[in-house]
C-alpha positions, 0 to 999 in steps of 0.5 A: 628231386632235389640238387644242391650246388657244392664246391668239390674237393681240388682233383690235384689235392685230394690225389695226393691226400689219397695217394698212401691208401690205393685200394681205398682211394679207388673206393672213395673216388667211384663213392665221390663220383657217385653223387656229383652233378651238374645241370645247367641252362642254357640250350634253347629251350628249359622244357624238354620236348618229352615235357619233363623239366630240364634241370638247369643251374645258371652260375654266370662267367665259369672261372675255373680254378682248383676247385670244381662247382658241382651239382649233387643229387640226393641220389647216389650209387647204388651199391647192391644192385637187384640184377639176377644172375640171368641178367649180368651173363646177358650182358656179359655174353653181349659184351664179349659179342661186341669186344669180337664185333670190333675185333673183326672190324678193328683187324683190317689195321696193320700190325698189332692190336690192342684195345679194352672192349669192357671199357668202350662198352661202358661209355657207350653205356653211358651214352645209351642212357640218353639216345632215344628213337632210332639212335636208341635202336642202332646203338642197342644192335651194335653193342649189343645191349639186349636188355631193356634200359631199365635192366641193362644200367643196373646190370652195367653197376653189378657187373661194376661193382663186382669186378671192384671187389677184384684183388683182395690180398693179390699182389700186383706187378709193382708190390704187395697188395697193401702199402702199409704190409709190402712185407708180406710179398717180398719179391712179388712183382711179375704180372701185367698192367693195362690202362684204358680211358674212355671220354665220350664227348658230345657235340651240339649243332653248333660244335660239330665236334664232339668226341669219344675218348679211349684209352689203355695204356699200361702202368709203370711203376718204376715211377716210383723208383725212379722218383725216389719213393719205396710204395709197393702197390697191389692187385688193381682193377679200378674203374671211374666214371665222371661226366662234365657239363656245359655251364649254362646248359640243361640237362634231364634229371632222369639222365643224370640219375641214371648215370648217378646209381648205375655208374657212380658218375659225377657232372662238374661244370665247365665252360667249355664254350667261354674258357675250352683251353682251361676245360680241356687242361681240367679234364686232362689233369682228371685223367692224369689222377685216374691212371697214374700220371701215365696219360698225358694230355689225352684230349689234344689242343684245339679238340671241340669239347661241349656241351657234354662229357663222359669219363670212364677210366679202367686201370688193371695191375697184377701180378703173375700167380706163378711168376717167369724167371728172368735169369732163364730167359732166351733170345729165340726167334719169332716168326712173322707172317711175312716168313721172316723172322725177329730175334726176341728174348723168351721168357719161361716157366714150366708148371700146371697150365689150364690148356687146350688145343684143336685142330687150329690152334693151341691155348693157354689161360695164365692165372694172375695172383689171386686167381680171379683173373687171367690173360688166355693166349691163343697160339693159331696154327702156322700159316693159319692165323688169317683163317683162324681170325676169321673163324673167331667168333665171340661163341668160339671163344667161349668153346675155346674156353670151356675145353681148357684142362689142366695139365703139365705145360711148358710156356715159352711167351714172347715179352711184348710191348705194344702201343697204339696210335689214336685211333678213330673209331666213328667210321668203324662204329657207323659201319658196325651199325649205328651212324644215326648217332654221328649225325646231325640233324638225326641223332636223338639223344633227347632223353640227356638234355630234351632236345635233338641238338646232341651227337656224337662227335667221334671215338677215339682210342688208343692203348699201351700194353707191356708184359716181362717177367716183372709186370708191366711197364708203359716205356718198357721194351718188347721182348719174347721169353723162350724156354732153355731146354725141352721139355720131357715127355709128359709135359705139354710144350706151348711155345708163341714164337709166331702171331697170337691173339690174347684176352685178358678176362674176368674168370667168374663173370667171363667179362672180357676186359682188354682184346690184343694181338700180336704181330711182331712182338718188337713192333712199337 
């Protein structure tokens, strides 16, 4: 395998030569991505103890600049992955198995919930591809990747590349679907925006440090206005992945293919060890570009960084298909589990809903523009959310689901915004499962750099949601619509004035992107 070094273009400049063309910025960012590493010597040995070469690139004292030292691969994404179509609802089913593993686990937390599932699963991933041994195994069971290796990171790419070609002429919550044809969707922006980014940051030996970096947080894009500027944006579900190396550290040529093909995802050197303040602001600033400006500063001062690490962010933008009226709005009481009570505005509409109910709870499925999206409410029955939560199961959900029919719905849905601390997710993955990869010596993630020097640090993640009759907004308040009159008799009322659960999901792969609950919906 052949690697030859190449300057990058500078993140800062080439974000804004793309800023005119979203969609396709998107695009070319995972194309970009998909052929950039950077392998380099430095760690004990330069042979792996699996007796493979580790690739190795000596460049001396890293200055760092804004420009970025990158090592390509002749390798690059594989665009049309051969999955069958068994494989990608293994995955898929494994997936949304783990999104409700942590759920349960993540419950225990006070108050409201919100984190993205796919993109956690995707790091870890990422970081799969190089744990061995037990390490391999725990993983494997807590996340359940049942596919082999060799199955599973391709299915990760098709599942990927698949959710890429979300959109199409969808509008998204701050415009059009295209720049240049704003026009064509006057009006157009109620929805919901998410962002989650993901840093997987692997510690050696030495560092005792590394870190898994999660996060969502939701899109404002009264940016733009505010800024003077009159781009109306579409539809988004963009995902990217990077990975960042240690100058001076050797890494395996079949660790970086894999994430080469299966994930689009780029090594660039940095030195974390002689210059982490500057590494870090790098990092940071490449986030900052994938979310819009909107995360700032995600890994903190003083964060042990090196020799390794992984990027994944997910950006999701969409406009309501059938959109709330804000002039109908309503102040309306929520119910809290306490009993008391909080006054919130309630927004509403009337018109055809995929619903369902049991016993316990009621649900309603409400589509994004374009149809290929949607966020399922689950409205649990009163004095039944505890039990209902505990019932909840990944195979549950999915019976939930599958009843859905479409009928007459009034929806009376509290506007909501929620944003979470950061939250450490080491404990609760090694209760989940899988403590060997938090551990050192016993990690074994021979199979990124040949030795058994390499654990994971920490996860961390934290998340921002906002919904309103006009999308989406990061800074945005929560507030609860509530409908202004009754509802006739034919038509089904379905009014979440108390606790609820939400999924934001994938409708033809099932892919469940982003997981919340809701408490108090004017709880920050």
């Amino acid at each position: 395998m052949n690697y030859t070094i190449q300057r990058d273009i500078p993140l800062l400049r080439r974000f804004k030569m793309e800023k005119h063309f979203v969609r396709m910025a998107a695009a070319l960012f995972l194309m970009a991505f998909s052929v950039a590493f950077t392998g380099c010597g430095g760690n004990d040995s330069s042979t792996s103890e699996l007796g493979e070469p580790a690739l190795e690139y000596n460049s001396g004292d890293t200055v760092m600049s804004d420009e970025t030292e990158v090592l390509r691969s002749e390798r690059s994404r594989e665009l049309s992955p051969d999955v069958t179509d068994s494989d990608q609802r293994e995955l898929v089913a494994g997936n949304n198995e783990f999104a409700l593993d942590l759920y349960h686990t993540l419950r225990n937390q006070e108050g409201n919930l919100f984190y993205s599932p796919y993109s956690i699963s995707l790091a870890l991933a990422m970081t799969y591809a190089g744990a061995r041994g037990e390490t391999e195994q725990e993983m494997g069971t807590t996340c359940h990747f049942t596919l082999s290796r060799e199955r599973l990171h391709p299915a990760f790419n098709a599942l990927d590349t698949e959710l890429a070609k979300r959109g199409g002429d969808a509008g998204g919550r701050d415009g059009s679907s295209d720049l240049n044809q704003a026009d064509s969707f006057p009006g157009l922006s109620v929805g919901i925006t998410e962002q989650d980014e993901e840093v997987v940051i692997i510690a050696d030996e030495q560092d005792k440090g590394g870190v898994i970096i999660t996060d969502e947080l939701g899109r404002e894009a009264e940016q733009d206005k505010e800024a003077g500027t009159s781009d109306e944006k579409g539809f988004r579900l963009n995902i990217a992945n990077s990975v960042w190396g240690q100058s001076g550290y050797s890494f395996m040529p079949d660790f970086l293919d894999v994430l080469a093909e299966n994930y689009g995802a780029g090594m660039r050197l940095l030195d974390f060890a002689g210059v982490p303040e500057d590494s870090r602001v790098v990092i940071n600033d490449w986030i900052s570009e994938n979310t819009e400006g909107r995360i700032e500063d995600m890994i903190p001062r003083g964060t042990p960084l090196g020799p390794l690490v992984l990027t994944n962010a997910i950006y999701f933008n969409a406009a309501w298909e059938s959109p709330f009226q804000e002039e109908i709005t309503r102040d309306g009481d929520f119910h809290l589990t306490d009993g008391t009570d909080v006054t919130v505005p309630m927004m509403s509409r009337t018109g055809i809903v995929n619903y369902g109910e049991g016993g316990d709870y009621q649900a309603a499925e409400l589509v994004y523009d374009g149809g290929e999206t949607a966020m399922l409410i689950i409205l649990p029955g009163e004095g039944r959310f505890g039990a209902f939560e505990d019932s909840l199961t990944a195979g549950r959900l999915d019976e939930i689901t599958e009843e859905l029919t479409f009928r007459s719905v009034a929806v009376s849905l509290p506007r909501f915004s929620y944003e979470s601390e950061t939250l450490s997710l080491r404990g609760i993955l090694s209760r989940m499962g899988m403590p060997t990869a938090f551990t050192w010596p016993g990690a074994d993630f021979s199979g990124m750099d040949g030795t058994y020097n390499l654990f994971i640090g920490d996860v961390l993640h934290r998340g921002f949601i906002s919904v309103d009759e006009s999308g989406t907004e990061a800074a945005a308040a929560t507030v609860v619509a509530m409908a202004a009159g009754y509802p006739s008799p034919d038509v089904t009322e379905f009014t979440v004035n108390r606790p609820f659960i939400f999924f934001i999901r994938d409708i033809s792969t099932n892919t469940i992107l982003f997981t919340g609950r809701i408490l108090n919906p004017v709880s920050r």
